[in-house]
C-alpha positions in Angstrom: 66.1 24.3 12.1 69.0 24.7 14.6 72.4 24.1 13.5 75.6 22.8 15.4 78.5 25.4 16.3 81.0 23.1 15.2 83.1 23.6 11.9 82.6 21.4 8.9 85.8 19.3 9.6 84.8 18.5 13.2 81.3 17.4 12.2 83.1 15.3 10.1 85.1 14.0 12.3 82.6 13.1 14.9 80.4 11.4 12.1 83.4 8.8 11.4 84.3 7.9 15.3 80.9 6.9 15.6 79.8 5.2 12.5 83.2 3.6 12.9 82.9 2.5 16.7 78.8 1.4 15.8 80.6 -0.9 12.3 83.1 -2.9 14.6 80.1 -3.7 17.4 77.0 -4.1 15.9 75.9 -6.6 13.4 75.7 -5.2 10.0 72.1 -6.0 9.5 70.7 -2.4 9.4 73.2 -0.5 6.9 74.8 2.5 8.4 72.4 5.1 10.8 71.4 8.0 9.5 72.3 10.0 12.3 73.5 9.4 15.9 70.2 10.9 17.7 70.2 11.9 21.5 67.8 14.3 22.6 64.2 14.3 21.5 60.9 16.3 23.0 57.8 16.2 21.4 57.7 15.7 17.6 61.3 16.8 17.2 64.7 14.4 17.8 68.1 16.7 18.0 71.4 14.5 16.6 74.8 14.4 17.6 75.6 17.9 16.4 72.5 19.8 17.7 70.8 19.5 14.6 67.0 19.5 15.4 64.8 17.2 12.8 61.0 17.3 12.7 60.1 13.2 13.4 57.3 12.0 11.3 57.8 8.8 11.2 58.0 8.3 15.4 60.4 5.2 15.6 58.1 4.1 13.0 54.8 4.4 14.5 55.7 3.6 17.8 56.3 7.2 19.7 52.4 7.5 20.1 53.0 10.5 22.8 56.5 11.8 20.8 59.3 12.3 22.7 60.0 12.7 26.2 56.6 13.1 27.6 56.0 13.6 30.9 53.3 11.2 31.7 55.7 8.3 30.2 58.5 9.1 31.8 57.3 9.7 35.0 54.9 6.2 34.8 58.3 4.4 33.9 60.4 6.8 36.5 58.0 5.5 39.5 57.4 1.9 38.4 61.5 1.4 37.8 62.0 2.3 41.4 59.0 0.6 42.4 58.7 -3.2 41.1 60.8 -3.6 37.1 60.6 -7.3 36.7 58.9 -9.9 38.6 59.3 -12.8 35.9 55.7 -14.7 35.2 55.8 -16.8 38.4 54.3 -13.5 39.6 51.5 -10.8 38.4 51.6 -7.3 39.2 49.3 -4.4 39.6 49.7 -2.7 36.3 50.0 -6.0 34.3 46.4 -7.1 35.0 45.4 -3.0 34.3 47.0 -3.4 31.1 44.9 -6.4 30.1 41.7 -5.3 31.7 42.0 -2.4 29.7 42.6 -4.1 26.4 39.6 -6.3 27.1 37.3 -2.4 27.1 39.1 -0.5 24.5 38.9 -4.2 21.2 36.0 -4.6 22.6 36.9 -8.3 23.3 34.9 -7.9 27.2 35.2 -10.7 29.7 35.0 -13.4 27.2 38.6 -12.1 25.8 41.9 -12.6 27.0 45.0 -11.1 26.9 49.0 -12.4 26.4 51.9 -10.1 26.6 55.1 -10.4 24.6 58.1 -8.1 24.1 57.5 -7.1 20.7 54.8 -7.2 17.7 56.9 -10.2 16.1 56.3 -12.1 19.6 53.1 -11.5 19.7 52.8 -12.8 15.8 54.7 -15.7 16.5 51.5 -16.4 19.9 49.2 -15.9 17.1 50.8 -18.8 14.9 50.9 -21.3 17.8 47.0 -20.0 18.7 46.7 -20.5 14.6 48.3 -24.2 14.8 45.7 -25.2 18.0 42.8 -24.7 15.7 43.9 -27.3 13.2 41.8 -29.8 15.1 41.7 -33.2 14.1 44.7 -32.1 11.7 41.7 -31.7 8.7 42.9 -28.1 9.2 46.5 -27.8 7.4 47.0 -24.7 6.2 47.2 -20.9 7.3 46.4 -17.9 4.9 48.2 -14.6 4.9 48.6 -12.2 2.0 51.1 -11.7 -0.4 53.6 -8.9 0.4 52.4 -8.9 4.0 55.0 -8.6 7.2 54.2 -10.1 10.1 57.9 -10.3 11.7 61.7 -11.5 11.3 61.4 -14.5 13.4 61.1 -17.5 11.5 57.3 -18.1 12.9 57.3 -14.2 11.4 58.9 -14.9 8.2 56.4 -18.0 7.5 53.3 -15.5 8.1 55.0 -12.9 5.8 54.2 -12.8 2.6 58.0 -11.4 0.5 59.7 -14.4 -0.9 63.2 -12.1 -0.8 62.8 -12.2 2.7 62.4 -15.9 3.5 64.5 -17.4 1.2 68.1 -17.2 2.9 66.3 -19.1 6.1 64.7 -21.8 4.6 62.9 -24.3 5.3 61.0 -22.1 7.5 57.4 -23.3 9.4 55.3 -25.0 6.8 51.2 -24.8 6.2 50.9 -21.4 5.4 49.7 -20.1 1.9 49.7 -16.6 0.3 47.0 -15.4 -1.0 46.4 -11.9 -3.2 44.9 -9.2 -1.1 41.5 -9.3 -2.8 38.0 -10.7 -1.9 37.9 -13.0 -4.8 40.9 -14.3 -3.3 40.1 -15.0 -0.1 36.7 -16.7 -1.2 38.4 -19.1 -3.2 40.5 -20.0 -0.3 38.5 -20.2 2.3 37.1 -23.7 2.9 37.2 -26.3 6.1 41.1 -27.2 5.3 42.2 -23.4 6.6 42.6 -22.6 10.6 43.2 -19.2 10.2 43.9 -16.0 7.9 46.0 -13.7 9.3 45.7 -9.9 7.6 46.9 -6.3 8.2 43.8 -4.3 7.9 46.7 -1.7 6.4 49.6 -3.1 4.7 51.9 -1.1 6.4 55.7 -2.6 4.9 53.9 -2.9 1.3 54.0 0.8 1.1 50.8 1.3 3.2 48.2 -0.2 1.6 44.8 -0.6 2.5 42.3 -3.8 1.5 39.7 -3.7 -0.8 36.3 -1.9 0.4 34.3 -4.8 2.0 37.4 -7.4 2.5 37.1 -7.7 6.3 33.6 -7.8 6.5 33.3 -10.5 3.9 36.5 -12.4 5.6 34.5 -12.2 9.4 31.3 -14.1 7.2 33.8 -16.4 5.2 35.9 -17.3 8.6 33.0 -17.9 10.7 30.9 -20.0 7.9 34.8 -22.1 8.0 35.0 -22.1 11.8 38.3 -20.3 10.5 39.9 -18.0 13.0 40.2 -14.3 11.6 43.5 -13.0 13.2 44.4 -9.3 12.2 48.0 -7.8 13.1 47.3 -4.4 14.0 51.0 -3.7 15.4 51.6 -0.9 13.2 47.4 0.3 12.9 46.7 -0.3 16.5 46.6 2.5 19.1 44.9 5.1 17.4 47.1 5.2 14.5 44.8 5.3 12.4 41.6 7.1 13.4 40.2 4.6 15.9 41.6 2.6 18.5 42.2 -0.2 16.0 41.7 -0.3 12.7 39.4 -3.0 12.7 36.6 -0.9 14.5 36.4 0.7 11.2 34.5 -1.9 9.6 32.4 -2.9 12.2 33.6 -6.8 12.4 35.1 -8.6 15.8 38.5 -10.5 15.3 38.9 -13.8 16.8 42.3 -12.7 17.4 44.2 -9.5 17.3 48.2 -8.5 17.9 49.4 -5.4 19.1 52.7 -3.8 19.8 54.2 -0.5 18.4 52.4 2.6 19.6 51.3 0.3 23.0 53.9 1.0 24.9 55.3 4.4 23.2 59.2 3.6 22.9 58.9 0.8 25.7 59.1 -2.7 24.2 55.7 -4.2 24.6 53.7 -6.7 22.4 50.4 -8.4 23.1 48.2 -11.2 21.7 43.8 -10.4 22.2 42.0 -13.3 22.2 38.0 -12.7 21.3 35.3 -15.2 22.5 36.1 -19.4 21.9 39.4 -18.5 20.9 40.3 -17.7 24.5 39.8 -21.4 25.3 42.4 -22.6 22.6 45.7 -22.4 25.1 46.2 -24.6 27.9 48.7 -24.4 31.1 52.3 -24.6 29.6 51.7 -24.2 26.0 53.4 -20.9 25.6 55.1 -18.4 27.5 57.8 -15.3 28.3 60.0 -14.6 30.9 59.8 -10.7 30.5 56.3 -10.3 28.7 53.8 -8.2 30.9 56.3 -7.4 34.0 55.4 -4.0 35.3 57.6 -1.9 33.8 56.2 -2.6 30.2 52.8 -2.7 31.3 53.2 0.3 33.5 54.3 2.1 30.1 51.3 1.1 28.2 49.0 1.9 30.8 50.2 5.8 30.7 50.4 5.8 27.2 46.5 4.8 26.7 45.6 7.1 29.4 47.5 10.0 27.9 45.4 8.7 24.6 42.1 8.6 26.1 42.2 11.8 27.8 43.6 13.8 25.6 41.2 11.9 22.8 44.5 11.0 20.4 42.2 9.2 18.3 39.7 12.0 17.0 43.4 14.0 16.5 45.0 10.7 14.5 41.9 11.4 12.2 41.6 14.8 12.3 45.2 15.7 11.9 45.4 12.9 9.2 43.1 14.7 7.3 44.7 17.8 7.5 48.0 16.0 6.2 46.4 14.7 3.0 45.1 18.5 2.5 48.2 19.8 2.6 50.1 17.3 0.0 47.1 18.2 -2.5 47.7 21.7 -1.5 51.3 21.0 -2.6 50.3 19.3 -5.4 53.3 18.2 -7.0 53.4 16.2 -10.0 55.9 13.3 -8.2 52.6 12.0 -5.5 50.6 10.5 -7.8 48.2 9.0 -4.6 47.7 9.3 -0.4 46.6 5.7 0.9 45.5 4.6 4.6 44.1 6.1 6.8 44.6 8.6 9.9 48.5 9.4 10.9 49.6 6.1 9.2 50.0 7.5 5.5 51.8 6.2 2.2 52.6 8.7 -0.7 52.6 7.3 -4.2 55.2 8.6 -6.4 55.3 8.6 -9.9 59.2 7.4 -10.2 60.8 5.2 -8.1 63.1 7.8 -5.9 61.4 7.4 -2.4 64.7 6.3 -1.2 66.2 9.8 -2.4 63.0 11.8 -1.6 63.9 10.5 1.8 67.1 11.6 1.9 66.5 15.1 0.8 63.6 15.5 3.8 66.4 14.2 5.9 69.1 16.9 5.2 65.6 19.2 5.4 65.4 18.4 8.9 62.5 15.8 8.2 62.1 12.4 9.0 60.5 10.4 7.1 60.5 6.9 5.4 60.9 4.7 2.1 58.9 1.2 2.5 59.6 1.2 -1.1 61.2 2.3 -3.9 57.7 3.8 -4.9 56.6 5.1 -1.6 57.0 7.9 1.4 55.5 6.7 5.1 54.1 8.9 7.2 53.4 8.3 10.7 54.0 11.3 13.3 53.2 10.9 16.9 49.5 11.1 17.7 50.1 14.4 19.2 50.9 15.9 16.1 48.9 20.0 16.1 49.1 22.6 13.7 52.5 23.8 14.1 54.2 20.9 13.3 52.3 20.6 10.1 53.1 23.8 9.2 56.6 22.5 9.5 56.5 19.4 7.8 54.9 21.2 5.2 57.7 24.0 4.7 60.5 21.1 5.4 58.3 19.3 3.1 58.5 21.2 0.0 62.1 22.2 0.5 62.6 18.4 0.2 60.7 18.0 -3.5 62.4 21.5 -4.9 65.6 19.8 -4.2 65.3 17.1 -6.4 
């Protein structure tokens, strides 16, 4: 790990005039950085000071090509000078690309259709309005999603989430939608011809990445479609090849009626989309719902080099191959404070036996690691999808530095 030149009193210093200057302009929302970052290549960031860190946790999931890599930058190099932002009066060449493309790679074919927001929590908040026009008659009053689920910060978000802490200082917030354990038995009892939709993670990413029970989706698709409920799955955090397969759904065989996407689509560029499968494509109308910077070419542009870099550098066979290496090497650490590896490819949660994820954290970061704490119980992994050997050789080493030093 490169270190800075500078003395210990200067780093100092240099610490405070930015964490100052970022306290009197920004909203305190976030807590203080960890680090004022502003170089990064690859699967490594470089702070302030020129101290390199290892990034697995890639702006949490979204760096799907790392940092800096050619084909983005010179995608978003050509279409800046080219055509940024045409508002939606207009379409442009790589905005119907991107969609035609999403239409191949769900699997959702002509019958499907594509919206594009500026974010995974705009795209949530398309899938509660495309939830809403499915109530019908209004026979159809409620919405399912599960308990400790996140769907977004919005207040369309919040309703869909499923953390009480998170809600309450904003109610009342959208009404109709019910929480329901992450379990088959659950779901079966809740299912009936009062619900429009369910809307799941197929990995409970914020939970402390979770996945659902063996069989849940599958049994959902039969239980939805029996309903005439729509099955909506937010894939913002498993989409793109995070975990194995393009999306996470593909892994049990079942078709959404809806899907959301954001995150690792555009690879640092802000991008979200809504995939509409089969009748749900009918539900909007003209004027029902809209965005005056969703799809323009520069986001779009992004995405498109991002899933080409994907595709032919086939990203997805190394989420799952290098996620498998990952879990070998935590057994092959084997220490007695991961009790557990859950998901599934390069989106990874580490059980821990006492609740010091938060400091576990902070000892990868003065390691040169980034990593993450969803909770108090948990490490997230998510590296870039270009992740190779040496950088796991890294992690590793920075890795076990981390656990000796607590």
């Amino acid at each position: 790990m490169s270190t800075d030149t500078l003395n210990g009193d200067s780093i100092n210093d240099a610490a405070a005039t930015w964490q100052q200057r970022y306290s009197d302009s920004l909203l305190p929302v976030f807590g203080m950085p960890l680090a004022l970052l502003v170089r990064g290549e690859g699967c490594y960031v470089w702070d302030d000071q020129g101290t390199e860190y290892l990034d697995f946790l890639a702006g949490i999931a979204v760096n799907a090509l790392g940092h800096a890599h050619p084909a983005l930058v010179a995608a978003v190099s050509e279409q800046v000078a080219t055509l940024a932002h045409v508002s939606n009066y207009f379409a442009s060449p790589p905005q119907i690309e991107l969609a035609e493309r999403l239409q191949r790679l769900t699997g959702a074919g002509a019958a499907g259709r594509v919206f594009f927001a500026n974010s995974g929590t705009e795209a949530n908040e398309a899938a509660l309005k495309l939830a809403r026009l499915n109530m019908g008659d209004g026979s159809r009053t409620r919405i399912l999603t599960l308990t400790d689920s996140f769907h977004g910060r919005t207040m369309g978000g919040l309703a869909l989430s499923g953390k009480p802490a998170m809600r309450g200082p904003f109610l009342p917030v959208p009404g109709g939608v019910d929480h329901i354990e992450p379990t088959i038995e659950a779901h079966e009892a809740a299912i009936d011809n009062t619900v429009a939709a369910l809307v799941v993670e197929p990995v409970q990413g914020e939970a402390g990445v979770f996945d659902l029970p063996a069989g849940y989706l599958a049994r959902a698709r039969e239980l939805c479609t029996a309903h005439g409920v729509l099955l909506i799955l937010d894939e913002i955090q498993t989409g793109v090849a995070r975990t194995g397969d393009w999306f996470a759904f593909q892994h049990d065989g079942i078709q959404p009626d809806a899907l959301t996407l954001a995150k690792g689509l555009g690879g640092g560029v802000p991008i979200g989309a809504l995939v509409t499968f089969g009748a749900a494509s009918d539900l909007f109308s003209r004027g029902q719902h809209g965005s005056t910077f969703g799809g323009n070419p520069l986001a779009t542009a992004a995405a498109n080099a991002v899933l080409t870099v994907i595709e032919t550098d086939d990203l997805v066979a190394n989420s799952a191959r290098r996620g498998q290496q990952l879990r070998e090497i935590i057994a092959r650490i084997d220490s007695p404070l991961i009790t557990e590896v859950r998901g599934r490819g390069l989106l990874l949660g580490l059980g821990l036996s006492q609740p010091v994820a938060a400091e576990l954290a902070a000892a990868a970061m003065a390691n040169g690691l980034i990593v993450n704490a969803p909770n108090a119980s948990t490490i997230r992994l998510a590296p870039p999808l270009i992740v190779g050997d040496a950088e796991l050789a890294e992690f590793e080493r920075r890795f076990r530095s981390a656990l000796a030093s607590l």
